[in-house]
N, C-alpha and C positions, 0 to 999 in steps of 0.2 A: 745683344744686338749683333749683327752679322759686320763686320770686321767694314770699314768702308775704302782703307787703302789696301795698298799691296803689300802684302804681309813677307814676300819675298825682296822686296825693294833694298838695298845695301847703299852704304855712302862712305865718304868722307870727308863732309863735311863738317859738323860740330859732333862732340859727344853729348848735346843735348838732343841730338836724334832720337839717342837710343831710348827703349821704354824704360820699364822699371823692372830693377832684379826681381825676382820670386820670391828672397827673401824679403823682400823690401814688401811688395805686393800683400804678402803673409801679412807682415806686421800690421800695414793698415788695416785688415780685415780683424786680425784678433784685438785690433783697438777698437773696435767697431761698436759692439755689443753695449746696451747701455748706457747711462748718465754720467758724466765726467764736467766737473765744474769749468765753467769756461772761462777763455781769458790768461791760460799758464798756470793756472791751477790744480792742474790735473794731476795723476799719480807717473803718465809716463813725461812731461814734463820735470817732474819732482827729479824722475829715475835718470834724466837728459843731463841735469846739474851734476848726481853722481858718476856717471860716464867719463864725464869733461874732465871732473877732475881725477875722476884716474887717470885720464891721461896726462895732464897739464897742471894736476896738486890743489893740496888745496887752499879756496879763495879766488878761484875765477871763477865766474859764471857768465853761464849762458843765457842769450836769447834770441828764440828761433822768431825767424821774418820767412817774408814768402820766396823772397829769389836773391840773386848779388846784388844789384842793382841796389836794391833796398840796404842789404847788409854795407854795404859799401857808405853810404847816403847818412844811413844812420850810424855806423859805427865811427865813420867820419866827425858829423854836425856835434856829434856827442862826446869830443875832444877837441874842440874849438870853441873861441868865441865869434860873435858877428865879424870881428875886424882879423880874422885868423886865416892864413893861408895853408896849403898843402903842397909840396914837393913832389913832384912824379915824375919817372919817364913819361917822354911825348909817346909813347905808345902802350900805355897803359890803359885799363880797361874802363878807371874811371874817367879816363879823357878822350879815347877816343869810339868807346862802345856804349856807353850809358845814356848816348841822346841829350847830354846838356845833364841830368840831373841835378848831380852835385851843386852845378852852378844855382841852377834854375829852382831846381827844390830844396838843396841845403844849404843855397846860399854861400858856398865854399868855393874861396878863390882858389886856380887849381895852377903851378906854378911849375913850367912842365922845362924838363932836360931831353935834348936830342941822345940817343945811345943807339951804338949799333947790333947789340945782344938783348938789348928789353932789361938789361941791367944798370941800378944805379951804384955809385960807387962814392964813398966820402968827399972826394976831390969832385966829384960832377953834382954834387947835391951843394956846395959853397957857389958853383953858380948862381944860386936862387936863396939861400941861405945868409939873407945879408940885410939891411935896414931896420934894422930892430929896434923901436924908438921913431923912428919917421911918419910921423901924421899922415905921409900921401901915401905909402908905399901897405898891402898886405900887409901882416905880419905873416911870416912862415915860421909856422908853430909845429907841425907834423910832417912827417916826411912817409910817405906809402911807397910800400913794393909790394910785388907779388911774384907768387910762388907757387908752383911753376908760374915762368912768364906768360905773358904774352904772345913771347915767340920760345916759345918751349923750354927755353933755359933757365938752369938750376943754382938758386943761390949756396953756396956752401956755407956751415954754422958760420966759422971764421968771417966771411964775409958780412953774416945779417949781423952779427956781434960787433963789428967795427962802423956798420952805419948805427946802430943803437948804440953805443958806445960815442959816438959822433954827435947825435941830434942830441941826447943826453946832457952831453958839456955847455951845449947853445940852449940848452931848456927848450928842444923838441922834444916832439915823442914820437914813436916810430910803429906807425898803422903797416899792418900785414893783409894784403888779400889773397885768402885762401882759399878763391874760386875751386882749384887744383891742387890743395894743399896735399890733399890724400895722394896724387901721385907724385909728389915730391917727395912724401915718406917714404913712399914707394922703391924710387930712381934712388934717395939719399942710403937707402935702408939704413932707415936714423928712425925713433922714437919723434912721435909730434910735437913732442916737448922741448927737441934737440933742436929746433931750429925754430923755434918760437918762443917759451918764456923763457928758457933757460940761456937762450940769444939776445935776451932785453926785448922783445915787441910785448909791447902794449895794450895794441889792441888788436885782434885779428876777425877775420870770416872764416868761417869754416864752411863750405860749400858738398853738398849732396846732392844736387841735380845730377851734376856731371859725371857722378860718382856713381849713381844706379837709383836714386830717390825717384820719385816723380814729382816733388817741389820743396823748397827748404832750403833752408843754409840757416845759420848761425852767427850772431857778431859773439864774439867772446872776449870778454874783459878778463883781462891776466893782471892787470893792475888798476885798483877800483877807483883809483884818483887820477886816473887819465883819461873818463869817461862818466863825470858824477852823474848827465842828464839823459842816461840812454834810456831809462826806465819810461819817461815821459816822451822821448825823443820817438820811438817806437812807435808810439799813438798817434803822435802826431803825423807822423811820416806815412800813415796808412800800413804798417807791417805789425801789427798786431792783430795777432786770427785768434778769432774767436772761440772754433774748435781746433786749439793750438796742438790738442793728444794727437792730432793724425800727424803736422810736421815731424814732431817730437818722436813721435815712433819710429819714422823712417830713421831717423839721426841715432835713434838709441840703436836700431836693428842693423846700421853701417858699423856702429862704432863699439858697440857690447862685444862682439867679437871680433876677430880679421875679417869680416866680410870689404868693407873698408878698402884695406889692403890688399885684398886677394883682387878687388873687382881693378883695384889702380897699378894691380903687377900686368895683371893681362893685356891691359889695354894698352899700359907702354912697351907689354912686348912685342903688342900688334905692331908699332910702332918700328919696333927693332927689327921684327922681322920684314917690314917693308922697305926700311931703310936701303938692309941691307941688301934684300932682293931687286932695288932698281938700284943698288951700285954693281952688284956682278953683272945686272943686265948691261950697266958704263962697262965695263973693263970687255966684256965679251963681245960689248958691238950689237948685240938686240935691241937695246935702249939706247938710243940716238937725241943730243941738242939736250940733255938735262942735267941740270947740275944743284946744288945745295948749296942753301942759302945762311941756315943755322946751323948747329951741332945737335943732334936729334938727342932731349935727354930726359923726355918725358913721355906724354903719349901723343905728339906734332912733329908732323913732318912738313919744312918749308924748302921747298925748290923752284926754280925757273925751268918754262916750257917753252917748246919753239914756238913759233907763231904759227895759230890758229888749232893748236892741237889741245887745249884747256878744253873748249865749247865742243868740241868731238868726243872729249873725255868723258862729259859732262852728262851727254846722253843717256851713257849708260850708269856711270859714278854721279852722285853729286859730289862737288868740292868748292869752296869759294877762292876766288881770287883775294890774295893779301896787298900784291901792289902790283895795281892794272897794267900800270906804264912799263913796268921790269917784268911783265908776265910772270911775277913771281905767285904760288899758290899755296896752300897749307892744305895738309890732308891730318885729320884727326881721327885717330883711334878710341874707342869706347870698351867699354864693360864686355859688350856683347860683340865686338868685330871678331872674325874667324879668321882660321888661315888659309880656308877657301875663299873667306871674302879679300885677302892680301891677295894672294896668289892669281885668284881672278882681275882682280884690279891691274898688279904688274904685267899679266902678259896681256891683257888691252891696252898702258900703257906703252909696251913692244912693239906691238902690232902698228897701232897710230904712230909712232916718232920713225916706224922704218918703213912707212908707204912714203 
């Protein structure tokens, strides 16, 4: 069919803009041909299990869903019981991007800490980490972070090892969302293994939209007694596909080689180099009224605009606004951003902040 948007259109808005890598593209098509039993049965499913555990050893396995939300939802419900709560930053994605889910479909109290990095920390998870035994109160049995954040920031092992280490002692368990996991490996240039089983999590996502897939992600169980009903839990949650070889492909053709990592170095470095391209445009006086919000350590860049210069940006960039009131914004790098698309973005950025 003839193309119906503009194939020249650029943003930075989410890295879910982007399409799908070629390699990724390939894979569904060479999965294509043929009968393949349905339901997770299949051969590249089978080859999804092996992957995993190269990476992360063996005895974890996986199981692919359609998107985060889902992974999130069920990898959650499926290390709880009904009376069981969850720990989060207030700015995490299960609280405040998933539309209610957790609550509404996994029935998962969500038990949220204020942070000004999108990081949790031992001492700020004992906020919420208390009544244990209390008939009125949740029980907070798990404790979720994610990785990259929210607001782009990066956990280091020492740190996920000290909150697993922590929920551990109190008989939590410690859920990983790894929407962004892949540019975390990326940023850490650490092994997936270094900052997830081998850190104590539990249970994690492993995310592929964002990473060059065209849908998928993963929950993966790293320890199979901190998630005995996920198998069923999947069904029920509506994230069992049916022709589950096409997910499964994408996830083997990310993760069979660097593809993975090469698509999550690029995109943070889009990152880096826009960074750094509107702070020389600060020190030089081109880029006027902008400043930075987080430390830029993945592939999200968050700063404050002068007024009224967002919705002029916007025009020609998409980007969303993160907090309306602080004009604060997030520009997000993908697979696919160039450094024609930085480089044009910064000096429209120039151009707007010095009229």
């Amino acid at each position: 069919m003839t193309p119906l948007h503009d194939t020249a259109l650029r943003g930075f808005a989410s890295d879910n803009y982007s399409g799908i890598h070629p390699e990724v593209l390939a894979a569904i098509a060479a999965a294509n041909d043929g009968h393949q039993i349905a339901y997770g049965e299949d051969v590249y499913t089978v080859r999804l299990q092996e992957v995993f555990r190269a990476h992360l050893g063996d005895g974890v396995e996986a199981f692919p869903v359609f998107n985060g939300t889902g992974a999130n939802v069920v990898g959650l419900q499926s290390m709880l019981p009904r009376w069981g709560a969850v720990i989060a930053a207030s700015t995490a994605h299960i609280n405040v991007d998933e539309g209610g889910a957790p609550e509404r479909v996994g029935g998962i109290k969500i038990l949220t800490v204020p942070t000004d990095d999108g990081k949790l920390t031992p001492e700020l998870v004992d906020r919420e980490a208390w009544g244990w035994g209390d008939e009125h109160r949740a029980q907070p049995l798990v404790v979720s972070i994610t990785q990259s954040t929210e607001l782009g920031t990066l956990y280091s092992v020492e740190e996920i090892r000290a909150l697993a280490d922590h929920a551990h002692e109190r008989g939590m368990r410690l859920h990983l969302d790894g929407a962004r996991a892949a540019n975390a490996a990326a940023a850490l240039d650490l092994p997936l293994r270094a900052f997830t089983r081998d850190a104590g999590v539990d249970v994690m996502s492993f995310g592929g939209t964002k990473n060059g897939a065209m849908l998928g992600e993963a929950v993966v169980v790293l320890d199979p007694e901190a998630a005995p009903g996920l198998l069923y839990g999947r069904k029920l949650n509506m994230q069992l596909a049916s022709k589950m070889r096409f997910v499964s492909a994408q996830l083997v053709a990310l993760l069979e080689g660097d593809l993975w990592l090469r698509n999550a170095r690029h995109a943070n470095a889009m990152a880096q180099r826009l960074r750094a391209a509107v702070e020389a445009g600060i020190a030089d006086g081109s880029v006027r009224g902008v400043a930075f919000t987080q430390p830029t350590q993945s592939n999200g860049v968050f700063a404050t605009l002068p007024a009224g210069i967002a919705d002029r940006l916007r025009e020609t960039f998409r980007f969303y606004d993160w907090d309306e009131a602080a004009r604060e914004v997030r520009w997000m790098c993908s697979f696919d951003t160039t450094e024609d698309d930085v480089d044009a973005f910064v000096a429209a950025l120039a151009r707007l902040t010095s009229e």
